[in-house]
C-alpha positions as CSV (number, residue, x, y, z in Angstrom):
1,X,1.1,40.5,19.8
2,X,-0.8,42.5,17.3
3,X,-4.1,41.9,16.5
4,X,-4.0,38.9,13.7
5,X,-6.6,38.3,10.8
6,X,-6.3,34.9,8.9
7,X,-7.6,35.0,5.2
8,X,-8.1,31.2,4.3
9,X,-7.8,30.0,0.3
10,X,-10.8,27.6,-0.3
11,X,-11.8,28.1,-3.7
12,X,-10.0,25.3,-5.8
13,X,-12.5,23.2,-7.3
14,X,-10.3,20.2,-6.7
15,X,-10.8,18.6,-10.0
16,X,-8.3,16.1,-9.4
17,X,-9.9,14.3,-6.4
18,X,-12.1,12.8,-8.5
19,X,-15.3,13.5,-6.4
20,X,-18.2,15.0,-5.7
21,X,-17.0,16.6,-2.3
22,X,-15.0,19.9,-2.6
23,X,-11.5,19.1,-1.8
24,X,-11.3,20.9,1.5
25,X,-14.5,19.4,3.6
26,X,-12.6,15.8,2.7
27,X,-11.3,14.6,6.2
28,X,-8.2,13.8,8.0
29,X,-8.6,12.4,11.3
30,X,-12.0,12.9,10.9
31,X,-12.0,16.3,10.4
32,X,-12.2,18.4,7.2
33,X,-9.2,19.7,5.8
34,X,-10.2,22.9,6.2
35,X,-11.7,22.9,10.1
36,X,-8.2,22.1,10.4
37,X,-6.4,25.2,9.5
38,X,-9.4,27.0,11.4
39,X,-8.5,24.8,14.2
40,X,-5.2,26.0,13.6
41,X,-5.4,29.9,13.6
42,X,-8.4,30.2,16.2
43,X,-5.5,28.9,18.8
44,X,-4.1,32.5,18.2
45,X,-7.3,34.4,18.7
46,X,-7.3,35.1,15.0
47,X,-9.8,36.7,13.1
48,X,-11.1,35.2,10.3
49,X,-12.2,35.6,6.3
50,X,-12.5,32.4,4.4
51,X,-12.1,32.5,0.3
52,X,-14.8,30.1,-1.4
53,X,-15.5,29.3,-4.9
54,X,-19.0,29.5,-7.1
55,X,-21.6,26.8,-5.8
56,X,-19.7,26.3,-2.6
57,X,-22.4,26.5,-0.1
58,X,-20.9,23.2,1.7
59,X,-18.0,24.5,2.1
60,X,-19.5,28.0,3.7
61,X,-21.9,25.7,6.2
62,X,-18.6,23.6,7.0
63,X,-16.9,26.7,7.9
64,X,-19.3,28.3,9.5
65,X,-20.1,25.4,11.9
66,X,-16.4,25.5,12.6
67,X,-16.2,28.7,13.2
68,X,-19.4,31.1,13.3
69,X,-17.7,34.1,13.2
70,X,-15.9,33.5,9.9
71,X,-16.2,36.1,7.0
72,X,-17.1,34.2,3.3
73,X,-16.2,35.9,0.3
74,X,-16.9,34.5,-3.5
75,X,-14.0,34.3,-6.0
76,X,-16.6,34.0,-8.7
77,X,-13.5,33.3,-11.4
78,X,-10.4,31.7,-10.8
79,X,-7.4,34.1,-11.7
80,X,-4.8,33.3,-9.0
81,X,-4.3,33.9,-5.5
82,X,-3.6,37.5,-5.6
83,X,-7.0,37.7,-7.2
84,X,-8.2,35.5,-4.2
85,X,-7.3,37.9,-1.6
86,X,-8.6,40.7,-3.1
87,X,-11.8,39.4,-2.3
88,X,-11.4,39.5,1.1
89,X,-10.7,43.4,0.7
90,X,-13.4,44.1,3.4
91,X,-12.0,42.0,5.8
92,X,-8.2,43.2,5.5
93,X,-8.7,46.5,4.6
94,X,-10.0,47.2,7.9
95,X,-7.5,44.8,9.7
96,X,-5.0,46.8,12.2
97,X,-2.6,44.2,12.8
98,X,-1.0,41.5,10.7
99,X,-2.8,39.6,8.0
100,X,-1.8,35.9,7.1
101,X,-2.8,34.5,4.0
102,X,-3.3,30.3,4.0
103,X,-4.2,27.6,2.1
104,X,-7.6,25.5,3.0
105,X,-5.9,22.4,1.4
106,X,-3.4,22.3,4.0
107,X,-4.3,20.7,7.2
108,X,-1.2,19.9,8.6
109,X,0.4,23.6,9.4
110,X,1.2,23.9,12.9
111,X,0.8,26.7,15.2
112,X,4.6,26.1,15.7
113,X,5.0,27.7,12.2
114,X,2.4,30.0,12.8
115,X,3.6,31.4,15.7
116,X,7.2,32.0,14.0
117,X,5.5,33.9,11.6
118,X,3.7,36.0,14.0
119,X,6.9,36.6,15.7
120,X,9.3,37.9,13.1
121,X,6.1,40.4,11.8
122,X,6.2,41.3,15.7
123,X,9.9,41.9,15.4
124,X,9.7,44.5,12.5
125,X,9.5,42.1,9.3
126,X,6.7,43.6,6.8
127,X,6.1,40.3,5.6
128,X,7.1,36.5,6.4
129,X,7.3,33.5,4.0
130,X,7.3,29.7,4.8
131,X,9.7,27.6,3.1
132,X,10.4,24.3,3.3
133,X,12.5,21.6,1.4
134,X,10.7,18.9,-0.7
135,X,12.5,15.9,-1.6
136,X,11.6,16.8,-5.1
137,X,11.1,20.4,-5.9
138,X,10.0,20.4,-9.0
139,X,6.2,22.1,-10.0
140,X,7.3,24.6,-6.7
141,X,8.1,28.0,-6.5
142,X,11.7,29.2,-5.5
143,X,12.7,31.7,-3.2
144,X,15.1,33.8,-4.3
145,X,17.4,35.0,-1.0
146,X,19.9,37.7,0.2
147,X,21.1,36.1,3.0
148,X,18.2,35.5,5.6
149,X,15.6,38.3,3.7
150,X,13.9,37.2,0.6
151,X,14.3,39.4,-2.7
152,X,11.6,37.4,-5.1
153,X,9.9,34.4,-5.5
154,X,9.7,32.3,-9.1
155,X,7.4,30.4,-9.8
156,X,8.4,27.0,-11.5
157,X,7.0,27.7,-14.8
158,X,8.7,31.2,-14.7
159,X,12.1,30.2,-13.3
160,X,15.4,30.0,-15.4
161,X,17.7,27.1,-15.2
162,X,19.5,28.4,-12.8
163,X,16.1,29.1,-10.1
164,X,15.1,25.8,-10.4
165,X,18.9,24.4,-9.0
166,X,17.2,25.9,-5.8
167,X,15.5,23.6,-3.3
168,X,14.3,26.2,-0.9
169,X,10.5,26.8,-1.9
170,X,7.9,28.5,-1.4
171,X,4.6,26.9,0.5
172,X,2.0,29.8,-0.2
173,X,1.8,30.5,3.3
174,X,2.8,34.5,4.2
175,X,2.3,37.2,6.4
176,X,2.4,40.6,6.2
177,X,1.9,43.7,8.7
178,X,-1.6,45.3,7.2
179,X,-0.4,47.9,5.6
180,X,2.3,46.0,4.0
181,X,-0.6,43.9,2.0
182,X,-2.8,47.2,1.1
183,X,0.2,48.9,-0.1
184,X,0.5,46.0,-2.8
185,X,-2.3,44.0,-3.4
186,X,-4.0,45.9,-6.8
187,X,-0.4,46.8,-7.6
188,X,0.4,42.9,-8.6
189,X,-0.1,41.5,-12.7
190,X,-0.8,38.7,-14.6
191,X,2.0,38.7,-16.5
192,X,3.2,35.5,-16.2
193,X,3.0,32.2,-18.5
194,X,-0.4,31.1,-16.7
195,X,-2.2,35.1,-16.8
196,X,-3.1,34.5,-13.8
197,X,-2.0,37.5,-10.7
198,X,0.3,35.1,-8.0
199,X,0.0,36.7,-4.5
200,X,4.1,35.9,-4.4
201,X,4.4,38.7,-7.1
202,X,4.2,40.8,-3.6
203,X,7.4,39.7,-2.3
204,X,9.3,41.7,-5.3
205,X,6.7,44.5,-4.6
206,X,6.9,44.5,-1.1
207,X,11.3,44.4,-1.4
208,X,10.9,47.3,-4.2
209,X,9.7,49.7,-1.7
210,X,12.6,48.9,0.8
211,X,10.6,46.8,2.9
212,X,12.2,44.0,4.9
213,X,10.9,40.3,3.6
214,X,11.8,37.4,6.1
215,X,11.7,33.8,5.8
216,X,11.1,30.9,7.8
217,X,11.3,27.2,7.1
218,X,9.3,25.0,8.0
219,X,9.0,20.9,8.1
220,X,7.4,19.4,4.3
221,X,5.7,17.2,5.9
222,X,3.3,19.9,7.9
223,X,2.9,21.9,4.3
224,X,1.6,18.6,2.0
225,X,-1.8,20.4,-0.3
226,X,-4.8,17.7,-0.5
227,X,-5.2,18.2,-4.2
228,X,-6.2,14.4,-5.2
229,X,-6.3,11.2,-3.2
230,X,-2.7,10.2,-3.1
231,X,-2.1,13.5,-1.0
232,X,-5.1,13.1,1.2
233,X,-3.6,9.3,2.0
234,X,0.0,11.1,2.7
235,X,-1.7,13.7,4.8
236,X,-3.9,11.3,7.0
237,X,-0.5,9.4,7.5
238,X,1.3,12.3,8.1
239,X,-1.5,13.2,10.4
240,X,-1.7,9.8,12.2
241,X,2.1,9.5,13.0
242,X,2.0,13.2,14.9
243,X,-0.9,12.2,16.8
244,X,0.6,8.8,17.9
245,X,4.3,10.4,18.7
246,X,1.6,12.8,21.0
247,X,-0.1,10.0,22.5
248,X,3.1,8.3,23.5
249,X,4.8,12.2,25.0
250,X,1.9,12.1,26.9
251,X,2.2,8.6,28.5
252,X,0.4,6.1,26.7
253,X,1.4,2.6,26.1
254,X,0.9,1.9,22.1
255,X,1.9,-2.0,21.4
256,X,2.1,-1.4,17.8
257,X,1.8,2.5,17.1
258,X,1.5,2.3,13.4
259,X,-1.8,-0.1,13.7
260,X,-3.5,2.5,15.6
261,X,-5.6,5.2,14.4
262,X,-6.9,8.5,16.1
263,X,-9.4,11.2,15.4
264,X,-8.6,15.1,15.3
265,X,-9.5,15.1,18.9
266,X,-9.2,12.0,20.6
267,X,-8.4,12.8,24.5
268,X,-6.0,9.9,26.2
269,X,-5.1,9.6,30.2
270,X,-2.2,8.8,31.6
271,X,-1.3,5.2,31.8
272,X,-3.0,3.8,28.8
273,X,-2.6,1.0,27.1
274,X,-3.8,0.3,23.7
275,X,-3.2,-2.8,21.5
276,X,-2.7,-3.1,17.8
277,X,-5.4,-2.3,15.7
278,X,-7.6,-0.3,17.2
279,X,-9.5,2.8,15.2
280,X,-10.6,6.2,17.7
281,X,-13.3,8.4,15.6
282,X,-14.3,11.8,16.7
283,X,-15.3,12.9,20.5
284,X,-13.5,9.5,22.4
285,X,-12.7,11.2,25.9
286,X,-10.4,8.6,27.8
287,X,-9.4,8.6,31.4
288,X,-6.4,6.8,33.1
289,X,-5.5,3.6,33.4
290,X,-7.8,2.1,30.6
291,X,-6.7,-0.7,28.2
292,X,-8.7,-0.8,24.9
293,X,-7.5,-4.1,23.5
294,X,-7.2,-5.6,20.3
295,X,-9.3,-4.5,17.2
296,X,-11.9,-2.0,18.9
297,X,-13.4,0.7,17.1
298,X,-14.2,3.5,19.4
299,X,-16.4,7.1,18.9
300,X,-18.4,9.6,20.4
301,X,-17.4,7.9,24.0
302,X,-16.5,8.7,27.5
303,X,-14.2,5.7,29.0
304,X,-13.5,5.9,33.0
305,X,-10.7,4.9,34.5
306,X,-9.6,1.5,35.1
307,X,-12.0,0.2,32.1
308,X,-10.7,-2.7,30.2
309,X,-12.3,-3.0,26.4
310,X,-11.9,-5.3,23.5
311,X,-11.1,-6.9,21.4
312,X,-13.2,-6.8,19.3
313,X,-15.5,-4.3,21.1
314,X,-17.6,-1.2,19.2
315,X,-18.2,1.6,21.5
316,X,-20.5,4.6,19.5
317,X,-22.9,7.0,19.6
318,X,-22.8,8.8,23.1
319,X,-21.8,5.6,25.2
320,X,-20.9,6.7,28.9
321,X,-18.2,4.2,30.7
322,X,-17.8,4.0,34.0
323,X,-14.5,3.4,35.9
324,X,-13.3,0.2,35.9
325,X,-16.0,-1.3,33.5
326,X,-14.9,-4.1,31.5
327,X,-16.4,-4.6,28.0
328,X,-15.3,-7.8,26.5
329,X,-15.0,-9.7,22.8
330,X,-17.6,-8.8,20.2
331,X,-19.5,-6.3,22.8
332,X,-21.4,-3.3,21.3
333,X,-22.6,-0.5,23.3
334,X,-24.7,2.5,21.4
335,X,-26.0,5.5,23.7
336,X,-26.2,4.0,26.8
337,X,-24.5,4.8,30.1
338,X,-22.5,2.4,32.0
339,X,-21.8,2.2,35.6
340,X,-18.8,1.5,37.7
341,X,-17.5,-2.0,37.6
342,X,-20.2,-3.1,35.3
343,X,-18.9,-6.5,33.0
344,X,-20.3,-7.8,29.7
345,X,-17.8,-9.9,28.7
346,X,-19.1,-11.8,25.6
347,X,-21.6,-11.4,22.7
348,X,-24.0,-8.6,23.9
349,X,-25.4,-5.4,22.1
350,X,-26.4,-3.0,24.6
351,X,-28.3,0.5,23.2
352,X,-30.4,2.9,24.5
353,X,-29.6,1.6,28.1
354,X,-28.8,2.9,31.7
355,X,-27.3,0.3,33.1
356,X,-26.0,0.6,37.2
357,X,-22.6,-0.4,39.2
358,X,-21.3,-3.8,39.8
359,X,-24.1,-5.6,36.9
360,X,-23.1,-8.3,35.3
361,X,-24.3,-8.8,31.8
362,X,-24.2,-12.5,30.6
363,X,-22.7,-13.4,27.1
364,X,-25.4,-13.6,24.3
365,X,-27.5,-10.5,26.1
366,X,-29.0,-8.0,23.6
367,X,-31.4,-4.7,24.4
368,X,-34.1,-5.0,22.2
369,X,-34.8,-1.3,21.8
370,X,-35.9,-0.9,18.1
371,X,-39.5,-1.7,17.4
372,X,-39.1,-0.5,13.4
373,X,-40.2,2.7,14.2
374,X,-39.1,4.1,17.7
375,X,-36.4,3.2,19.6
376,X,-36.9,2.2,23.5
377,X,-34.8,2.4,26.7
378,X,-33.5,-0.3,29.0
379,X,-32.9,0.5,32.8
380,X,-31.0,-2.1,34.7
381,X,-30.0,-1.0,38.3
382,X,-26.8,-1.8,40.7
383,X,-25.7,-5.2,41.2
384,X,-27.8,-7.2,38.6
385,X,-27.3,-10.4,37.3
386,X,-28.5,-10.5,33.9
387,X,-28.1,-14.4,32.4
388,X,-27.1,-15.6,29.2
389,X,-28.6,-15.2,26.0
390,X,-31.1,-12.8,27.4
391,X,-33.6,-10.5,25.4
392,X,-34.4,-7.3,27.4
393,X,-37.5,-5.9,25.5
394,X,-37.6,-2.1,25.7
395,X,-39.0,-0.3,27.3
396,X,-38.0,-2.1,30.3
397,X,-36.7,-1.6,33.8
398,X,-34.4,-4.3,35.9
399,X,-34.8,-3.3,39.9
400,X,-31.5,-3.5,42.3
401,X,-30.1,-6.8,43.2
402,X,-32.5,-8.5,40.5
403,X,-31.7,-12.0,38.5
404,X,-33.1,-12.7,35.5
405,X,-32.7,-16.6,34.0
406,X,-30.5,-17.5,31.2
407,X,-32.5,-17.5,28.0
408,X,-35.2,-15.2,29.1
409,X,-36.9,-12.8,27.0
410,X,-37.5,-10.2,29.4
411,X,-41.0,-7.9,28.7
412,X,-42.2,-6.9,31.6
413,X,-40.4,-4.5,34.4
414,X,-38.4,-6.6,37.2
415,X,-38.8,-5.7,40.5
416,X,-35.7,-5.3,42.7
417,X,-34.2,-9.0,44.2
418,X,-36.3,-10.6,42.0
419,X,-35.9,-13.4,39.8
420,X,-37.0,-13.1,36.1
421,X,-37.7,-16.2,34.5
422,X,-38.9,-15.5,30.8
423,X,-38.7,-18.5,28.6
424,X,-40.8,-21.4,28.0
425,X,-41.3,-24.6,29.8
426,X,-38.7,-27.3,28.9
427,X,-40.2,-30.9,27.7
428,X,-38.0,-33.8,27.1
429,X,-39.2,-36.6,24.8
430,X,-37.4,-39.9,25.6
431,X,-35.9,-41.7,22.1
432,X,-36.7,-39.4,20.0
433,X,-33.3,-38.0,19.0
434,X,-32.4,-40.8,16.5
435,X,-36.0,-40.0,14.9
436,X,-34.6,-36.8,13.9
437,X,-31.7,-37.8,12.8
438,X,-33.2,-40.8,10.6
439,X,-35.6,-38.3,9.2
440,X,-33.1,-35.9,8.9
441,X,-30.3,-38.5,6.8
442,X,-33.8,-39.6,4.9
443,X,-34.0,-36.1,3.2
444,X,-30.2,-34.9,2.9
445,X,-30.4,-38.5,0.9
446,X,-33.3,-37.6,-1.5
């Protein structure tokens, strides 16, 4: 394969999603639009030159994060796309391979379609455009075809009658052998009903010069722009449904896939089971045999195998499962490591810990770790019984084999086999329950 440079389109202001956020850092599956073509093209070993607007430093320190090798160039005024890869002249100018020229709006392109492109300019094609289509063509650019090559492409605005009868259009996406796109790049115009200078205006350049211009088409769904909110809702479901058909490929139980909701990079074992209504943010790393129940919402978390969660569970922040740990209803766990076979089955917060193997955790436990200023850690070692309704008041360590008492407020380190008792001395008063209540029916009467 020849060598392959991507030049990425990410200078639309994005007027028309209503926001403060450029367009392209808004996320699907938790990642922005844009780190998803990246995602896309840096599977090929592609170069890269990314296209921003004026004021767009967010976008340059989202790509750049993405990928640090990534060449930014300014389109300081807006005059079409042709104008927009001129930009990039220092990048493609010196490119010896192929050149493919994307949108940053387009998260969904797969490196199915990418690597059909690369393989017809491989085979001798000087350039390659995506088609696909749309139930409803209309607003899209037609490709105009001799048989499988591609004479022209009219834009909607431009096309006759006749063009727009055609519902094979154009997505934007092309590629062209280098010198393909230097030998027509300054030679396209604006003359057109918007004045602006369309990149397609090379395809009739390109064919001019007895070049041969293939096409490919490719599924609508994968090509859907993010240009206002309605598209970025039809992309994250578009998004949603591949990465749950995935899931399933790969062996995973789903009880009801379309409740179910997974970030760019969730990682799922074999042999998983996960119940409706359960949402995955970014960096969830689960093993096999795990069952996240019910109404969980899971990120930034390693799960062992054999772990049972939920419902109702929120796992976050750098949490470290154990196999066979078994997190139960209304259980939150925040940075803290868990051990094998480790249980808190009811009630508890549990952040900042290291907690050991084979602990029980009694329903009602929290980890007092926040003081209002710095935040604490809990150690509790192997095979603890920790009793109801505990406090455990950071910093604080809980020895091997130790107990501590239901109800205890736990404040100073437990030594190992001991028992903890931490609360304060009952006292019964005989008779003195109907007291309350007299003096209690006294005031709800006043």
């Amino acid at each position: 394969m020849a060598e392959l440079l991507s030049i990425i389109l990410a200078a639309g202001e994005g007027t028309r999603m209503k926001s403060a956020l450029p367009k392209v850092l808004h996320p699907v599956g938790g990642l922005p639009v844009v780190s998803h073509v990246l995602r896309t093209v840096k599977a090929f070993g592609s170069k890269v030159a990314v296209v921003v607007g004026p004021d767009h430093e967010a976008v340059e320190a989202a790509v750049t994060r993405f990928e640090a090798g990534a060449r930014i160039s300014r389109q300081m005024e807006r005059l079409g796309t042709a104008h927009a890869v001129q930009q990039a002249r220092a990048a493609f100018e010196a490119a010896p391979g192929h050149v493919l020229v994307l949108y940053a709006d387009t998260p969904l392109v797969t490196g199915a379609t990418i690597g059909k492109i690369v393989d017809r300019l491989d085979a001798g094609a000087d350039m390659v455009v995506v088609g696909f289509r749309p139930d409803n063509p209309t607003g899209y650019g037609r490709l105009l075809t001799d048989g499988d090559r591609v004479r022209a492409i009219r834009e909607h605005k431009d096309a006759t009658e006749e063009e727009r009868q055609i519902g094979l259009c154009n997505s934007g996406i092309l590629g062209f052998r280098g010198d393909t796109l230097r030998a027509v790049i300054d030679r396209i115009g604006n003359h057109n009903a918007k004045g602006e200078y369309y990149l397609t205006d090379a395809v009739e350049l390109a064919a001019g010069d007895g070049r041969r211009i293939d096409f490919i088409e490719a599924d609508a769904r994968e090509l859907v722009g993010v240009d206002n909110r309605e598209k970025l809702a039809e992309a994250e479901a578009t998004f949603q449904e591949f990465k749950r058909r995935e899931a399933m490929s790969n062996g995973v139980t789903l009880r009801d896939p379309k409740s179910v909701w997974f970030s760019w990079d969730t990682e799922l074992g074999r042999d998983v089971t996960i119940f409706p209504n359960v949402v995955f943010g970014p960096g969830v790393k689960i093993a096999d045999n795990v069952e996240i129940r019910a109404f969980c919402d899971i990120e930034d978390a390693v799960i062992g195998e054999g772990a049972s969660i939920g419902p109702f569970a929120r796992i976050r922040g750098g949490a470290e499962l154990g196999p066979d740990v078994h997190l139960g209803n209304f259980v939150e766990v925040k940075k803290s490591r868990i051990g094998a076979g480790t249980k808190a089955g009811h009630l508890s917060y549990l952040g900042d810990a290291d907690i050991g193997s084979k602990t029980n955790i009694g329903a009602g436990t929290i980890t007092c770790n926040y003081d209002g200023v710095n935040k604490d850690k809990t150690v509790i070692g192997d095979n603890v019984f920790i009793g109801s309704n505990a406090s455990l008041v950071a910093p604080v360590t809980i020895g091997d084999g130790a107990y501590t008492a239901s109800g205890s407020v736990i404040t100073e380190d437990v030594p190992a086999d001991a028992l903890a008792l931490g609360r304060a001395h009952q006292i019964n008063k005989p008779g003195y329950a109907p007291k309350l209540k007299a003096r209690a029916l006294a005031k709800k009467g006043k």
